[in-house]
N, C-alpha and C positions, 0 to 999 in steps of 0.2 A: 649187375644192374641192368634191367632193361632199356633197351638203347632208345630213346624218342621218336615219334614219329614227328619230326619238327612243322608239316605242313598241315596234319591232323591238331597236333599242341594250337598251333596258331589258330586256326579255327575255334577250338574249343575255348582257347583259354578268351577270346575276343568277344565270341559272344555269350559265354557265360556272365562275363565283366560289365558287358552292354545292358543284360537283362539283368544285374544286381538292383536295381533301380525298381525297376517293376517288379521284381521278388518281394523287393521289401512292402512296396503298395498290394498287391496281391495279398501276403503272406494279412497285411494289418485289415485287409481290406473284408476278409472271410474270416477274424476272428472279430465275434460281435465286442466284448469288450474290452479288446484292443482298437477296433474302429472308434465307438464311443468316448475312449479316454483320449484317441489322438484327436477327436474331435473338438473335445475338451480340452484341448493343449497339454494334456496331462503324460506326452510319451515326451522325454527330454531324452536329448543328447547329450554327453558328459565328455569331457577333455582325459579323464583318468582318476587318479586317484589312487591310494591303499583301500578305502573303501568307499562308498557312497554314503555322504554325510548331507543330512539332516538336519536346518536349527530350529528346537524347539522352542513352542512360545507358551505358555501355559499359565495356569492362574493371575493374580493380579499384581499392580503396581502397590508397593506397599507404602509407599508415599503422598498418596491422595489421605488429603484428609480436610475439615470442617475446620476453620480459624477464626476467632476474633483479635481484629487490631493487630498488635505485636505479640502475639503467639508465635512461638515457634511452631514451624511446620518440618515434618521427617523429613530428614534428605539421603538415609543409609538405604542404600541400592538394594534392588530386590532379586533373592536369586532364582529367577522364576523363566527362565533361559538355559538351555543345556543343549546336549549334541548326542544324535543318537545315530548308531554308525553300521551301514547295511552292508554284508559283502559282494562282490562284482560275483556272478553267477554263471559258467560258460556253457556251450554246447553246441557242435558242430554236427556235418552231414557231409559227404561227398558224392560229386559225380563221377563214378567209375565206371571207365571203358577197358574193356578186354585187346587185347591184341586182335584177337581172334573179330570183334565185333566191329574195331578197327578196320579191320581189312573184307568185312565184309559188305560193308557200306564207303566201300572206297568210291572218291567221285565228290564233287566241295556240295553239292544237292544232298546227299543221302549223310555225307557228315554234321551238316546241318540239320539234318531232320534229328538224328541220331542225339543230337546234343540239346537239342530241343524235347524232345521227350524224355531223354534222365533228368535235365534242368526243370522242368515239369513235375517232373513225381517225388525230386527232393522239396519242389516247393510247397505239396501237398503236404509230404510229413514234417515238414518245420512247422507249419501252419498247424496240423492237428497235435504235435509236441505243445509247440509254445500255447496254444489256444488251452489247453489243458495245465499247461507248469502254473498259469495266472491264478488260478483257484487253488494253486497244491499246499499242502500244511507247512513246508519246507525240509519233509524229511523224506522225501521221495527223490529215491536215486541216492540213497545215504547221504541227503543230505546235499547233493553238489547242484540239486535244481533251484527254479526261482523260491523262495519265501512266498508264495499267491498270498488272497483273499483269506484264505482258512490259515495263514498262520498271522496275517498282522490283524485279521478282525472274526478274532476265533471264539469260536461257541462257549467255550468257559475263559473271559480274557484275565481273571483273576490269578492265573498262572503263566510260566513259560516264559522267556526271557524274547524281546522282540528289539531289534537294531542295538541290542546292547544294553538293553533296560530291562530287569526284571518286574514284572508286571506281581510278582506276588508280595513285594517288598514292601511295608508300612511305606508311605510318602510318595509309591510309585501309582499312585489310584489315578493320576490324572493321564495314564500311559495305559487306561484300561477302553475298548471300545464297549458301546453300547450293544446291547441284546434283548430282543423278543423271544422271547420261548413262551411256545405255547404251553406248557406245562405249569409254569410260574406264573406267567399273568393271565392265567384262568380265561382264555380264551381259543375254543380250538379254529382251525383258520378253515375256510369257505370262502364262497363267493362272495356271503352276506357278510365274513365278520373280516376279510382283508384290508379293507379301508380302513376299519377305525387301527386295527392292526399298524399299518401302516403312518397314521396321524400320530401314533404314539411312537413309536419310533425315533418318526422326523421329529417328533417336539424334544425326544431325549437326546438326540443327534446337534440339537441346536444353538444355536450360540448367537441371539441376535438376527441379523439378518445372513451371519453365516451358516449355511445347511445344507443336507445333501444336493450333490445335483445329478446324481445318479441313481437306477435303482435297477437291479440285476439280479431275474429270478429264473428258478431251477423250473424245469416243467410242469410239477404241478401245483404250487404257487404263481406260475405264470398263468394259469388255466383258472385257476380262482380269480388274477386281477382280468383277466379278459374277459370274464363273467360277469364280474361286477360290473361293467366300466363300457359294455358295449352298446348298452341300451342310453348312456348317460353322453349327451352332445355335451358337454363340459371339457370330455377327456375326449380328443382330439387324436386320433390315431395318422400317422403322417407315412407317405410310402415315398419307395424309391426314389420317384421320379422329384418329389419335393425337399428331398433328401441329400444335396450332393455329398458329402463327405463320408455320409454312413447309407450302406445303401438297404440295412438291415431296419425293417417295421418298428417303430414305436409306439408309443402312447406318449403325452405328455401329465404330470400330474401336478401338483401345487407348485407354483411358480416357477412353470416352465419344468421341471425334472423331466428327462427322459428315463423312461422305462421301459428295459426290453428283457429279452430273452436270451439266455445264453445255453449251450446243450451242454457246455463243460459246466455248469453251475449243479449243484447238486439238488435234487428233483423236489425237496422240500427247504429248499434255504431260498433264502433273498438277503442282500446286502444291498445296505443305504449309502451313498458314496458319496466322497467329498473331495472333490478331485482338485480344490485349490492346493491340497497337502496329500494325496494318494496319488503316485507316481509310478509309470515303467521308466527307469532312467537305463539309455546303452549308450553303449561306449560308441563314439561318433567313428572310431576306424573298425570297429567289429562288429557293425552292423549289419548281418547277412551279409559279407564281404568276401568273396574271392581270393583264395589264395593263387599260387602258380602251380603250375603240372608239377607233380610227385610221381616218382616211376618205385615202386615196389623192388628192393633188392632178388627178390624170389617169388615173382609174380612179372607175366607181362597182362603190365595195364598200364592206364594211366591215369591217374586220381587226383581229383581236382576238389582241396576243401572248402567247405563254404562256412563260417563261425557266426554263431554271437555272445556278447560278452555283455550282459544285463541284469536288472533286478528289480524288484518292485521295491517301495519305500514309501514312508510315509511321516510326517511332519506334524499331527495332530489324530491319534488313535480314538479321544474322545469324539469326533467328531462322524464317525466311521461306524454304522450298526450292521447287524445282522439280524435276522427272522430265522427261526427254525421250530422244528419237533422239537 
């Protein structure tokens, strides 16, 4: 085993540990719809678990009913309640130093810089991973990446088993999301016909006063809403500087919805969001978290891993659409 460099370990391993903190604000901060949803309170921390559960609330009270006088009224419980069950999803990255780069940057100045620019370029690739796993179908990577957007609010939801639910099963229709295709409902999308586009959508998405408050388009359905929408004072485009939390451009549209832009969204999709019940839930100790120095049996280095241990989930599918070709 390679024998430690204990003065080198301590450096790295200190401030790696320090900027675990800003990793994670960074890493949330340059994916637009991770900013977004943590903006929305929708990035949870989880204690553990066997999986990430879900309770759902679906159809109605079968109890409500019209009486005169001394009528009986139903009182047999309604089973309109169930649990749908996501699994924790991992993926790591390491800072690896060489012996060799070790001791070429010897000096606590150049060990520093040294661990600051691989602490750097792992935080760029966790960033452009995860920013990407958020939209994935759930079968990339065999399977071992997040569940994204494309597999809990997917273009044909009539199929495919989601948190444990098959969506194709008589009685499972209410575990299905909503869908625009332009194909089906006879309208192809543009500048001119995205808005009504989008009113239909949000009316099928709706539930009352509950409804999207998200909306998250690929580039060129984003190019159609900025077309529409920029000659129109109504829809409010908000920057940076009025922005603290997100520091990513928006638009606002019906009752406040933010809408923006994401490069991981696919160029002809948009997704309507409903972030009271669409969730990134991580595990609060594997959060971009720091391991300690690992020294390679047959390697001098010393590799430092960084984890996380997360998943998308969601508590109401009905209420969740998509746009596409």
């Amino acid at each position: 085993m390679t024998q430690p460099n204990s003065s080198f370990d301590e450096i790295a391993s200190s401030t790696i540990s320090k900027y675990s903190k800003t990793m994670r604000d960074n890493v949330s901060a340059n994916i637009p719809l991770y900013a977004f949803m943590k903006d929305a309170n929708a990035i949870i921390e989880e204690d553990g678990g066997v999986y990430l559960l879900e309770n759902l609330d679906f159809g109605e009270n079968g109890t409500f009913t019209w009486f005169n006088g001394f009528e009986e009224v139903p009182i047999t419980p309604s089973e309109n309640a169930t649990t749908a069950n996501f699994d924790w999803k991992e993926c790591a990255g390491a800072a690896v130093f060489s012996a060799r780069q070790i001791a070429q940057n010897s000096g606590i100045s150049k060990q520093h810089d040294l661990v600051k620019l691989k602490t750097k370029n792992l935080e760029r690739t966790i960033t452009n991973n995860v920013g990407a796993a958020m939209f994935y179908a759930g079968t990339e990577f065999s399977g071992k990446s997040f569940g994204g957007l494309q597999y809990i609010i997917a273009d044909d939801p009539t199929t495919g088993i989601v948190g444990g639910i098959n969506r194709a099963t008589t009685g499972n229709e209410f575990w299905r999301n909503q869908v625009f295709d332009e194909g089906v409902d006879s309208i192809t999308l543009s500048a001119t016909t995205i808005l009504d586009a989008m009113e239909l959508l949000y009316c099928r998405c709706s539930r009352g006063v509950d409804a999207p408050k998200l909306w998250c388009y690929g580039s060129t359905y984003w190019r159609f809403f900025a077309g529409a929408v920029n000659a129109q004072s109504r829809y409010i485009r908000e920057s940076s500087v009025e922005t603290a939390k997100t520091s990513f451009p928006y638009y606002v549209f019906k009752n406040g919805t933010k809408v923006f832009y994401d490069p991981n969204c696919g160029a002809t999709h948009g997704y309507a969001l409903n972030t009271e019940y669409l969730k990134l839930k991580v595990h609060k100790d594997r959060n971009m978290t720091p391991d300690k120095p690992r020294y390679p049996s047959n390697q001098r280095a010393t590799v430092i891993p960084i984890d996380m241990m997360a998943n998308m989930t969601c508590g109401y599918c009905a209420g969740q659409g998509v746009m596409h070709a």
